[in-house]
Structures are given as C-alpha cells and as structure tokens.
ZAMARGU-4260 file (C-alpha; in steps of 0.2 Angstrom, whole numbers, plus 5000, padded with zeros to 4 digits):
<rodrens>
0) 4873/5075/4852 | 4890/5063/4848 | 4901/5079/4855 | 4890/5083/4868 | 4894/5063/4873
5) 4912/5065/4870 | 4912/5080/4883 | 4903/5071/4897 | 4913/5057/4896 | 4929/5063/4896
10) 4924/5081/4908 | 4926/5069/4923 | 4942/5064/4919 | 4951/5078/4916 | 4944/5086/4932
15) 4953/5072/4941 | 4967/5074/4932 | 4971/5093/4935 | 4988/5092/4944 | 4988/5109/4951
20) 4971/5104/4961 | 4981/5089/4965 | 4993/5100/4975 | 4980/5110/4985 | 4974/5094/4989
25) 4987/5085/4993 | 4989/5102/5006 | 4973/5099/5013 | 4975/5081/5017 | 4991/5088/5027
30) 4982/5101/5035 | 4968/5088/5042 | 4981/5075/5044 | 4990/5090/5056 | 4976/5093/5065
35) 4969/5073/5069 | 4985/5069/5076 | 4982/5082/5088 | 4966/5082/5092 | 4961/5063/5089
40) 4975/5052/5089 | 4986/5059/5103 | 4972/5065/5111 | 4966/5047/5112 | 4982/5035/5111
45) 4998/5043/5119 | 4996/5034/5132 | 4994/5019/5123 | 5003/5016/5109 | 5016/5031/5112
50) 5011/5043/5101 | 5018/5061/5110 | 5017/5079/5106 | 5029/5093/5105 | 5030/5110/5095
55) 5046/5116/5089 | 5044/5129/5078 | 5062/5123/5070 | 5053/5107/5066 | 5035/5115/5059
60) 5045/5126/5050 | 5057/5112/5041 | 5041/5100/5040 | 5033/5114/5029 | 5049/5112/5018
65) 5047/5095/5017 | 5030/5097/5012 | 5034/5111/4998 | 5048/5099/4992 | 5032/5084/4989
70) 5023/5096/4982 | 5038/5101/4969 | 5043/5084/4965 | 5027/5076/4959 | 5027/5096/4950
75) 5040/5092/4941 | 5034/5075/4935 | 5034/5075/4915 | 5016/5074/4908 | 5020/5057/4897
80) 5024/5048/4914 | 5008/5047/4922 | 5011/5032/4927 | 5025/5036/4940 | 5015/5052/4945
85) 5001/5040/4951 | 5013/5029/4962 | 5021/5046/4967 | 5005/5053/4972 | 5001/5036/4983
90) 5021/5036/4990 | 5018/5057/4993 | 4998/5053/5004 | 5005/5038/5014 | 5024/5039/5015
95) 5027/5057/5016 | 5012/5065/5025 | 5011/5057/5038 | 5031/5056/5043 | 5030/5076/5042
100) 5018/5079/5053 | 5023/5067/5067 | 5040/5075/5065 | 5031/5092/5065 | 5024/5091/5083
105) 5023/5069/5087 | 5042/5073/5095 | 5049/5062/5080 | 5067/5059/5074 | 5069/5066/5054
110) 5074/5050/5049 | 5058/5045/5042 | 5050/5059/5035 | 5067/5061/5023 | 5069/5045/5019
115) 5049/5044/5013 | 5055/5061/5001 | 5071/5049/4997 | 5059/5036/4991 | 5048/5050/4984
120) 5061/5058/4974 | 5067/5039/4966 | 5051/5035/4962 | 5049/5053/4951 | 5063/5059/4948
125) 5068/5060/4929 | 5088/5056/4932 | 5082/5036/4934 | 5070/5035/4917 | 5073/5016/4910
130) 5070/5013/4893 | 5052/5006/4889 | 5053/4987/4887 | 5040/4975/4876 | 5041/4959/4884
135) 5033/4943/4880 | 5015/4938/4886 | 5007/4924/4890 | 4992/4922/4877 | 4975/4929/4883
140) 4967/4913/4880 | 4980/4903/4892 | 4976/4917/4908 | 4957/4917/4908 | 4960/4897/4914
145) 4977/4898/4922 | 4973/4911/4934 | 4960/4904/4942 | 4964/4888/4943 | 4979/4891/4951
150) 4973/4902/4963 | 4958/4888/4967 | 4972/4875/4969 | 4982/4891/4982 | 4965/4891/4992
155) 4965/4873/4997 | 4978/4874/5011 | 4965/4888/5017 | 4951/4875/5016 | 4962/4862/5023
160) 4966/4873/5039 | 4949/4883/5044 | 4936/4873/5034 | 4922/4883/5027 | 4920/4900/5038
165) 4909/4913/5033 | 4906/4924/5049 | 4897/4942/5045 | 4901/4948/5060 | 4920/4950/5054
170) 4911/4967/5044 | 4910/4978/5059 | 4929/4976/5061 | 4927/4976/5081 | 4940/4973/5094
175) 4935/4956/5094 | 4944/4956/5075 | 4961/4953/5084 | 4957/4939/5094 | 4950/4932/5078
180) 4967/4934/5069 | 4978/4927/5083 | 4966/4913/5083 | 4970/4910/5065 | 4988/4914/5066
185) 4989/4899/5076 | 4980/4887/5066 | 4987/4892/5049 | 5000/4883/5042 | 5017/4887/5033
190) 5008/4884/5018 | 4995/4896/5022 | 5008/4909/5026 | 5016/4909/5011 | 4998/4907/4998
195) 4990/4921/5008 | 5002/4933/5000 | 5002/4927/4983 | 4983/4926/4983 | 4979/4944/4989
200) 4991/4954/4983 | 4994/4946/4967 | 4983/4931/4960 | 4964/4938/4966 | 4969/4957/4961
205) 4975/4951/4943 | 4957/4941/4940 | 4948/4955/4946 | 4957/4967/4932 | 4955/4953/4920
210) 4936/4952/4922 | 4936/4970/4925 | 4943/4972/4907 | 4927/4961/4898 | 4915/4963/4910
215) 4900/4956/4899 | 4911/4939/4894 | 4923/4938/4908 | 4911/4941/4924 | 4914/4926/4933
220) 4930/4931/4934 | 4927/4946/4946 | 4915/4935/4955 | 4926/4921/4958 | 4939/4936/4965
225) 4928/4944/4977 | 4921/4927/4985 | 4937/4919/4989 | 4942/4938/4993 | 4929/4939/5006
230) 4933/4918/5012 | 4951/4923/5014 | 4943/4939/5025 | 4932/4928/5034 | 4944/4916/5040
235) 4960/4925/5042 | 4952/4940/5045 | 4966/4956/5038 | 4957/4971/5032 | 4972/4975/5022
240) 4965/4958/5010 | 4947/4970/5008 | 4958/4988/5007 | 4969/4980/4992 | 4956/4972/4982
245) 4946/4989/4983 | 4962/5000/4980 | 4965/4990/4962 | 4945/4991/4957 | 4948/5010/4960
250) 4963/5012/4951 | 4955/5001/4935 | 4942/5016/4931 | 4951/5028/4922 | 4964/5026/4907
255) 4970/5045/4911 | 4984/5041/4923 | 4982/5057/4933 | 4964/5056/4932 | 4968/5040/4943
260) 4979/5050/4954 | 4966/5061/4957 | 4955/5049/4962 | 4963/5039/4974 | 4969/5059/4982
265) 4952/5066/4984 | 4944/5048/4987 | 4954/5047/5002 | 4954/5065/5007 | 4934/5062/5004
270) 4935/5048/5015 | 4946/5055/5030 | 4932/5069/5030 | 4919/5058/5031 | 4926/5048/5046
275) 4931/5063/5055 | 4913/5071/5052 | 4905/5053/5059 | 4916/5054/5075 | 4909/5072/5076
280) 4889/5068/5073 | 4887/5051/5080 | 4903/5047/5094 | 4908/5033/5081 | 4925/5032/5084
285) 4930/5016/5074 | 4929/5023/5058 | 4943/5036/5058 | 4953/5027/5068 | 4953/5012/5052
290) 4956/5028/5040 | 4967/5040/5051 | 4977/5032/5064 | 4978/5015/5056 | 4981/5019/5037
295) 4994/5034/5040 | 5001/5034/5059 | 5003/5016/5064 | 5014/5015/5051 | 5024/5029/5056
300) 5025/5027/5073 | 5031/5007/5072 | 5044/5014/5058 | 5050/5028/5073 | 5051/5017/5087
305) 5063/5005/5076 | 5074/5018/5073 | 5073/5022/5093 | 5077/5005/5099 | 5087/4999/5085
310) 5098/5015/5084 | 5117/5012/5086 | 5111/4993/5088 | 5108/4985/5070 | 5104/4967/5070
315) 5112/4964/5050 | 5098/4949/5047 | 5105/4940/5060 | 5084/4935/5063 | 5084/4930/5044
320) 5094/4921/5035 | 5110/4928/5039 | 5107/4920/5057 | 5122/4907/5053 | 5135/4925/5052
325) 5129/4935/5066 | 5123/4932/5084 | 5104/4937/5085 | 5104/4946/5105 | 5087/4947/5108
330) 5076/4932/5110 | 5059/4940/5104 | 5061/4943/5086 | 5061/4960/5081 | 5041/4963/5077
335) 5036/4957/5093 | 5051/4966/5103 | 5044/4982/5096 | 5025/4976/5101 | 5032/4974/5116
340) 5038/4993/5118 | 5024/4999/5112 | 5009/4988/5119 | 5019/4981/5133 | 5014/4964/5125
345) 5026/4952/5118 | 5012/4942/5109 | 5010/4958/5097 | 5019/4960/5084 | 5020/4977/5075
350) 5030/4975/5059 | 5039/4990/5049 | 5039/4995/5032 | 5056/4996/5022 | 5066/5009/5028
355) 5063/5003/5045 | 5069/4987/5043 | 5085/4992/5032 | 5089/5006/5046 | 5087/4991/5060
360) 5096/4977/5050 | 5113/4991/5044 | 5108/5009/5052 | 5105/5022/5040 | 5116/5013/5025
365) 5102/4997/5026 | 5088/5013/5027 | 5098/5020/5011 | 5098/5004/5000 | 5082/4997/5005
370) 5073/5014/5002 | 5082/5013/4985 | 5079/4996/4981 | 5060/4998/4984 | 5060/5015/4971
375) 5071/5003/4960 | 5059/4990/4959 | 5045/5000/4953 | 5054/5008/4941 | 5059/4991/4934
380) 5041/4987/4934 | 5035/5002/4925 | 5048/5000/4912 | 5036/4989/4905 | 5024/4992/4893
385) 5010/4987/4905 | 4991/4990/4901 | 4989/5006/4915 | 4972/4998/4921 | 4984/4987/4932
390) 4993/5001/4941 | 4982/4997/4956 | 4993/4981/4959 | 5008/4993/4960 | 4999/5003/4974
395) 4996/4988/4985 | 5013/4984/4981 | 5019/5000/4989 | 5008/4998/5003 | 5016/4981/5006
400) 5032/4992/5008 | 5024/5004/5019 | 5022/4990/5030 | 5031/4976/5028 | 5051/4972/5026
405) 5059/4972/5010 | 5063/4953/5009 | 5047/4949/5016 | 5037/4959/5004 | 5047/4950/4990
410) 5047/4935/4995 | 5031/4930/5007 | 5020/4945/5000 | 5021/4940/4983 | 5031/4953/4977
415) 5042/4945/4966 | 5029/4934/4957 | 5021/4953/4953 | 5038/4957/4946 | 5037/4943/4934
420) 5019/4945/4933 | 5021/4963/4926 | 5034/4957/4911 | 5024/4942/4906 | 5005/4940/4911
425) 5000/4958/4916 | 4993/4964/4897 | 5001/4977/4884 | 4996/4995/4886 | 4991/4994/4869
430) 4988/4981/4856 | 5001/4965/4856 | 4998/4956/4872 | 4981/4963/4876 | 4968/4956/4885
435) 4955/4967/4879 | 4953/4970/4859 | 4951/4987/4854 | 4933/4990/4854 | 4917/4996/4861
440) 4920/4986/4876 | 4935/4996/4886 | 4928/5006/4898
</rodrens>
C-alpha cells in the first residue's frame, strides 16, 4: 500500500523529468512554431508589423543546425545541475526557437538566433561552474511580516495615482487593453515606474512561494499576492504581471528540477496546441496570437529591426546615462523610434530584450557582453544554495531579458533586488535558512 503510494507520487515526476522526451519535445514545439509563423503570423501581420517570408535552403539547412546544437547543449547538461537545465530549457523554448525559425524562412539576419545559443551555451555550459556558496539569511520569522509589509507600503503610490479600479473587463485582454495601458502610462508617476517592477517581478512572486511552502499556516500569504497581483492588473493593466505570477506557481510544484523543466516545455507545447486548435474550431484568433506571436515572435522581430536600423549606427547610451559623453542623434528615444518603424506610430514603444540593446548601444561587442552579463548573472544566482522551489523567479527574470534592456531590467525591473534577494531572503535548499521545516508539510 505505502509503496504503491511512493510510486504514484513520485511516477509523475519522473515522466516530466525524462530529458530525452525533453528533446523530442523541444523538436515539436520548433516544428509547430515553423509552421505558425507561416501560416498564422505572416499570413496575418506582414503587412503589419513586418514579419516577411523567404526560403533559402542555406538558411533552413543552418537553422536545423542551430537547432541540433540546443538540443546538444542542454544534452550535455550534468544531472546534479538541474537547476541551470531548467533555465536552459526556458532560454532554449523562448530565446532560441523562435530566433531560428525567423531566420529560417522570416528573411532574418543570424545575429539573433547565435547570440540566443551564445546565451544558451553560458547559461549550460560546464566550463563557467561557480562554486556553491552558503550565504546568510534573514530569519523566517522576520519575512512572513516584512515582505508584505513592504510590498503594502510599494502599493500605495499605485493607490495614490489610479484610486481603487477593479475592471473585469481587463480579462478578455481585447484591443481595448492598450488604450487602457496608455491611459495609465500617463497617469503613473516616477514612483510607480519604479515599485511596479519590484512588486511584480520580485516582492509578490517571493509571498506567493513563501505561502506556497506552508500553505495550511501561511495562506494569507498567497491571497494577499494574487489580490494586489490582480489590482496591479487592473489598473496598469500588463499581461506579463499575470504570465509571471503564474510561471513561478508552476515552477513551485515539483522538487525534481527536470520534472519542472518538463513542465513548463510541454505545458507550453500543451498550450500553443491548444490555442492553434481554438483558432481552427471556433475563428478565435486572440488566443494564439497572446501565446504564439506575442510570447515568441514579438520578441524576435523588435530584437531584428534593432539590429537593422541600428547597424553600423550604435548609440553607446547616449539615451542613458552616458548622455553627458555622447550626442544622442535622434529625438525619439530608441523604443519609440523602432515603434515607429514598425507601426508607423511614434507613440508606440516596442522595447528589446538584451542582446538588442547591447548590439544598438556598441554593435556586436555591446551584443557580446550584455549577452554574457545576462548568462553571468544567473549563474551568480545559482551559486547559491537556494530552495529550488524558487527557480520560477529566475524564469521571469530571463523573460525580463527577453524583453527588456540590461540596465533597465537591473535597475527598474527589480532585478538587482532579486540578486540580493536570492543570497539573503530566498530560503536554503535544505535545512539552515529554511522556510519550511522538514516535515509532512512540503509538497
């Protein structure tokens, strides 16, 4: 009976966590992905958004490369790193896929697709192994207060600036959805800019894990996350804020790091399927254009226009903080000068992830380091001895990468408050500095 327990508890897992059905998979997403950017997003947005079509067998042929060198390096991943396997499996689905097969047949430069196996290769690659670290953790006792507190007193900027919205309608994630957030763009404050950030990609995620990990004490907790979750949705209304928060429950399941890889790869293989087969049965078209053309080729195409329009014409941070060295020539800063290329609006502003930005600040030595600097970071972070339940905050961290600028992401995203938040709040994997005592309450 007690083994027959043991077996259905732990058969689930190990399914997930079979890497070579992580590698057929990981093919099938590319093959669907191949064939949606065909037949539904450059059949529906080329002459929107620029997305254009080209078949060169040299390309298709070097893509498949590409794709065998993925497959290969998260292959090669040792089995006591599970860790940087599940980040490399997100890097591989996001970063990788979708740069190949725009380059296959979207009429795209190289550039991107290598440097997304560049980042791939850092992330994974044994020749950059830091030695595990024990660092010093706030006591349990201090977070279950200080978290939310602190994230109450972050919200009140947001109270202060939108009052007390709580709009359904923001659920069907309409058209209407962007007029909503340029309206709140332009009420928000510098405040809000900033707390926004910190709130959704750090602060709410970490009470959510914290509740997650003693559910039957610690509820409230993930209560108090998803409200002001859902407040920050409603009033500045991002579906990144929802897509985070749901990405880290996901990734709090299981304790077998590749089980979680497996996971989130057939979740979201699972998911463009469905999207594609709703499209098919009912002409909804909303649904796989959130999952397919949002999640994997926005972010590929804005990333591909920077390197058009800012090749052989880097800007080094002359729109930052370097603005007292260097002459800035445009007078659109560079997100909106791209949404103006590929909207034709200058009051769009389509921002790129970090390669993008380091290839448009230095050419392809700023795509080089901030590329690097982004695998770095992670690494840093998992040198920790981190409770793996909180890898989820990781993956929004490289989705912050995918689409946001380097100093940007650490500085207005909240990712260098998840750096120290990983040394010194973020609990042990294992006994000292854990949240959750060993016992029948782990999941």
């Amino acid at each position: 009976m007690n083994n027959g327990k043991r077996m259905a508890h732990t058969g689930i897992p190990l399914l997930l966590g079979n890497r070579r059905g992580h590698a057929v998979a990981l093919i099938l997403l590319y093959l669907l992905l191949l064939v949606e950017y065909y037949g539904f997003v450059y059949g529906n947005y080329f002459s929107l958004m620029g997305f254009d079509y080209r078949f060169s067998p040299v390309a298709f042929l070097s893509g498949l490369l590409m794709l065998a060198a993925a497959v290969a390096m998260l292959a090669a991943v040792p089995s006591d790193k599970g860790r940087l396997y599940t980040v490399g499996v997100v890097v591989a689905m996001i970063f990788c896929l979708p740069q190949i097969v725009l380059f296959q047949i979207g009429k795209a430069q190289p550039y991107g697709a290598l440097y997304s196996l560049l980042l791939l290769f850092l992330v994974t690659t044994p020749l950059l192994w830091l030695p595990q670290a024990r660092t010093p953790r706030l006591p349990a006792s201090w977070l279950w207060w200080m978290l939310p507190l602190l994230a109450l007193l972050a919200l009140i900027p947001f109270v202060n600036a939108y009052g007390l919205s709580f709009n359904l309608h923001r659920f069907t994630l309409g058209q209407d959805i962007y007029q909503a957030r340029a309206a709140a763009s332009a009420r928000g404050t510098m405040a809000t800019g900033y707390l926004r950030g910190l709130l959704t990609n750090v602060m709410l995620p970490l009470m959510l894990v914290y509740g997650l990990c003693c559910l039957r004490r610690r509820w409230w907790l993930v209560v108090l996350a998803l409200a002001m979750t859902l407040y920050l949705f409603f009033v500045t209304p991002q579906k990144s804020i929802l897509f985070s928060l749901g990405l880290v429950a996901v990734c709090f399941v299981f304790r077998n790091n590749f089980a979680k890889a497996g996971l989130l790869l057939y979740g979201l293989l699972l998911l463009c399927g469905l999207a594609v087969a709703l499209r098919l049965a009912t002409h909804a078209v909303m649904p796989e254009s959130i999952v397919v053309r949002r999640l994997f080729f926005i972010p590929a195409i804005v990333q591909e226009n920077y390197f058009t329009f800012f090749e052989q014409n880097p800007v080094y941070l002359s729109h930052s903080f370097l603005s007292g060295l260097f002459d800035y020539p445009y007078q659109l800063d560079p997100s909106h000068l791209i949404g103006q290329m590929m909207y034709n609006r200058t009051t769009t502003s389509c921002n790129t992830g970090v390669t993008g930005d380091g290839f448009m600040n230095f050419g392809h030595v700023g795509a080089l380091l901030f590329t690097a600097t982004a695998a770095l970071l992670v690494r840093f972070v998992d040198s920790t001895d981190y409770d793996s339940r909180y890898i989820g905050l990781v993956a929004v961290l490289m989705l912050t990468f995918l689409n946001g600028a380097l100093f940007t992401t650490l500085l207005t995203h909240g990712g260098l408050l998840l750096i120290v938040a990983f040394f010194f709040l973020v609990p042990a994997e294992t006994g000292r500095g854990s949240v959750v005592p060993t016992s029948s309450n782990q999941p």
